[in-house]
N, C-alpha and C positions, 0 to 999 in steps of 0.2 A: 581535494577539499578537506580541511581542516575547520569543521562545524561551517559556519556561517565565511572561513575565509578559504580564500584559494591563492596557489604559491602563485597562481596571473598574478592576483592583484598586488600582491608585494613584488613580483618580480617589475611591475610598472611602478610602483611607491620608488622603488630605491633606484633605477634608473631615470626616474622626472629630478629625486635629491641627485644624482650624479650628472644629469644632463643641463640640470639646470632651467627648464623648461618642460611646457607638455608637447611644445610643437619637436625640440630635438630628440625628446625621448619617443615620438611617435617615428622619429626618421631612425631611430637608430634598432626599436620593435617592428620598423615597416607596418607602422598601421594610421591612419588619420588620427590628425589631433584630438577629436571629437571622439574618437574609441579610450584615447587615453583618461582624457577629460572625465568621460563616463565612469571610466572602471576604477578614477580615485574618488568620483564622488558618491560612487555606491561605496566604499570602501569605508570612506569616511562617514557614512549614513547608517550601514550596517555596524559598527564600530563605537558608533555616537562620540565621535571625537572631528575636530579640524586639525587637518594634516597640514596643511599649505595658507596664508596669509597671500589672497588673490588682489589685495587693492593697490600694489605696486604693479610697475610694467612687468616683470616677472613674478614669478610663485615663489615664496618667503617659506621653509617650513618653520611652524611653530615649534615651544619648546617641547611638547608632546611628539610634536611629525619627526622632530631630532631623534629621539629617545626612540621610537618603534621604526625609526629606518634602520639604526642599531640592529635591532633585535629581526627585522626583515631580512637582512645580509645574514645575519647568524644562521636561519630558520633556512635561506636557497642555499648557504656552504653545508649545511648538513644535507638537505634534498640531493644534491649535487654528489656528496660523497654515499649517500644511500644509491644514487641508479650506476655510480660506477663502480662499488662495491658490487651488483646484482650484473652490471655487464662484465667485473671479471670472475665471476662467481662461472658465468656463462662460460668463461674461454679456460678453466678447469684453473682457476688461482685461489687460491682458501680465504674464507672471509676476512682471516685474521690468521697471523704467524706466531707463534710464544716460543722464542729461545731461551734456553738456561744455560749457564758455564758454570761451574765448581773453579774453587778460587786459583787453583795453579793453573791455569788456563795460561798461552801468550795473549793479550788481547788487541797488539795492533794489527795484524791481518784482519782478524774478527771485526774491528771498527772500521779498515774500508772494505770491507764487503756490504756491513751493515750502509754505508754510506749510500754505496754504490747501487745496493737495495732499494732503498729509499727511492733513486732517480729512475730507477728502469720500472717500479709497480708504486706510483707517487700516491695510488689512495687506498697501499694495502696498510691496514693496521697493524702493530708491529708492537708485542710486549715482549720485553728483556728483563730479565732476571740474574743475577750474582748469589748464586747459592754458598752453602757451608760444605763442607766436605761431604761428596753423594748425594748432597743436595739436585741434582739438576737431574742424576736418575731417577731419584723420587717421584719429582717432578714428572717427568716424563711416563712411569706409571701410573701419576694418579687423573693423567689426561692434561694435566696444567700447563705441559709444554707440546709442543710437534718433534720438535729439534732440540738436542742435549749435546754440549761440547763438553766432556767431562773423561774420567780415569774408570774402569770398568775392573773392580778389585775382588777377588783374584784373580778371574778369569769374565770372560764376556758372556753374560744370562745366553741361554738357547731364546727366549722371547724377544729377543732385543737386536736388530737391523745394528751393525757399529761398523763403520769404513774408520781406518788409521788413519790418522790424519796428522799429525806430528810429534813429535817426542819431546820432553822435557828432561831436563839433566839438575837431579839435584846435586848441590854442593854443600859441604859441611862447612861453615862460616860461624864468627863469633866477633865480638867488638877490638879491636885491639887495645880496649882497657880491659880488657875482661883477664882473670888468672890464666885461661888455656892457652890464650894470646901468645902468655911471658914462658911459658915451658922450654923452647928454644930445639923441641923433640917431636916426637910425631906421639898424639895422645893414645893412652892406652885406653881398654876399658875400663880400668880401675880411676885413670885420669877423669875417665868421662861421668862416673855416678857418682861423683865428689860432686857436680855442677848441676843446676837445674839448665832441663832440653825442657824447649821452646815448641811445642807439639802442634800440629794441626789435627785437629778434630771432629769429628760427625756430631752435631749436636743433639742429632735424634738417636746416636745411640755410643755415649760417652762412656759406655762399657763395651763396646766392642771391637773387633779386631786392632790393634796399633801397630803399626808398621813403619818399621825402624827407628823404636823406641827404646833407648840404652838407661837401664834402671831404672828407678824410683821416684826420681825429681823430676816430675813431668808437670811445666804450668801448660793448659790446654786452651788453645785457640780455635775461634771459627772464622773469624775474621784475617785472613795473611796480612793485612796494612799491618793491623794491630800489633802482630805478631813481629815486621819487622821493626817498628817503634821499642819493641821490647829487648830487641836483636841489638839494634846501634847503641840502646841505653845499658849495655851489659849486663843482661839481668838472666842472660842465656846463653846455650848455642844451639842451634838447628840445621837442618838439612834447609837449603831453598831454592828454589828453580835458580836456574842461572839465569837466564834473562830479568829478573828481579831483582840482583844483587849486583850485574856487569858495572852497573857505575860508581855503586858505595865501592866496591874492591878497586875501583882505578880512582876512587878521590882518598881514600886512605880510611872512609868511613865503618868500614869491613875488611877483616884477612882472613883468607883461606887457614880451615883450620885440617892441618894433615891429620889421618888417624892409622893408627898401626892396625894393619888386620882388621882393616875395614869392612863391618859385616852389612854395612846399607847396600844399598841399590846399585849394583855394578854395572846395570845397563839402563841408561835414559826410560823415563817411563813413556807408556804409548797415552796418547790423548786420541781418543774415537771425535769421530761426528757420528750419534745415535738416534734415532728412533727406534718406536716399537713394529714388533712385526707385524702387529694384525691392523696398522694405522698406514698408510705410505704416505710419504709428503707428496702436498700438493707441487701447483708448478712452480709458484715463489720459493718455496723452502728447497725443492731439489735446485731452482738458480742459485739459490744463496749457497748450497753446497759446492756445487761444482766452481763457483767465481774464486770460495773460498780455498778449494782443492788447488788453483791453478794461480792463487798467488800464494800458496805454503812452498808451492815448487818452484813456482820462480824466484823464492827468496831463496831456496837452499843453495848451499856452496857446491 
């Protein structure tokens, strides 16, 4: 009951608009036409409006019965995802799932899992998030998320549940208009703080840690698109996942930029699937882990 109406009488309103009739909408509610008949007319009486135009062989609705069979269909799609929101609540699925990923993420495994999500829990609710660098651990403490796909820097918190989950491989890239481009040598660091590096950054704390940051010319990003917009327009060079850069380097739009004595990152970074510890995931979020676990590994070579 919602005040003076009940989801009966809309769920009869918009099956008489879709049957076309009160005798087919009685056969398809299994009830006498005369039950239907009754419970649009109390509908329309309680309501003080005319739904239907009865002087034709069939029921006409009016430009009013238009307009609230609209909002009738709205009012059962919402009813409808409240009791099976509350029946998968019952068989241990969380009312709602909140993923985050921090921006060096790979994200097509992530998108058909997520897809794949969708079709096996079709009325869980489902918020997704693209954070800034630590963005999605934040997240993930301050409750905002369940599930955090992100880089756990330096080490992974004691509060914090993190399975490996893939690696990412940065590479030192720059435009081939760019000066380090034309050196014809492998760059020194003397090479490299003549140039402004193209930085990724933590917006919430843009004083702190930087990690494999070569001198002084550092323009800082939260955004990676942006960053590689900044990357092809030679305005830099930076480290950047490989999977991000595989095609600019095979269309000519980026070259591998060599460095002598290269002090970055000599083994691929690890990328967690995290939560916290004192939270477990429900039964959607631990599916979505494991579909996700089991195509990182069917894609590996």
């Amino acid at each position: 009951m919602i005040g003076s109406l009940t989801l009966d009488q809309l769920r009869v309103l918009a099956t008489v608009a879709e049957t076309g009739s009160f005798s087919a909408a009685g056969r398809k509610l299994n009830r006498a036409q005369s039950a239907i008949s009754q419970a649009v007319a109390t509908l329309e009486g309680v309501q003080g409006v005319t739904l239907f135009d009865r002087s034709g062989h069939r029921p006409l609705l009016t430009e009013v019965g238009r307009a609230l069979v609209a909002q009738a269909r709205i009012v059962l799609a919402s009813a409808g995802r409240f009791e099976a929101m509350a029946a998968g609540t019952r068989e241990g699925i969380e009312p709602e799932l909140a993923v985050a990923i921090d921006p060096l993420i790979p994200t097509a495994p992530l998108i058909e899992s997520l897809r794949a999500l969708r079709d096996t829990f079709p009325h869980l609710p489902v918020t997704f998030s693209t954070e800034g660098l630590r963005g999605a651990e934040r997240r993930l403490r301050k409750g905002e998320a369940a599930l955090a796909f992100c880089l756990l820097l330096p080490v992974v918190p004691e509060d914090v549940v993190a399975l490996p989950l893939l690696r990412a491989r940065l590479v030192p890239v720059v435009s081939p208009d760019h000066p380090l481009a034309r050196l014809g040598r492998p760059a020194t660091r003397e090479d490299l703080h003549q140039h402004v590096q193209l930085v990724l950054s933590d917006p919430n704390a843009p004083d702190g840690p930087s990690y494999g940051v070569v001198g002084t010319k550092a323009w800082r990003f939260v955004d990676i698109g942006r960053r590689l917009d900044f990357l092809i327009a030679a305005l830099g060079w930076c480290r950047m996942p490989e999977h991000l850069v595989t095609s600019h380097l095979a269309n000519g739009r980026l070259v591998a930029l060599p460095i002598a004595d290269d002090l970055g990152p000599a083994e691929p970074l690890t990328i967690y699937a995290a939560h916290m510890r004192d939270r477990s995931l429900g039964r959607a979020g631990r599916w979505l882990l494991e579909d996700l676990r089991s195509r990182v590994k069917a894609a590996e070579p």
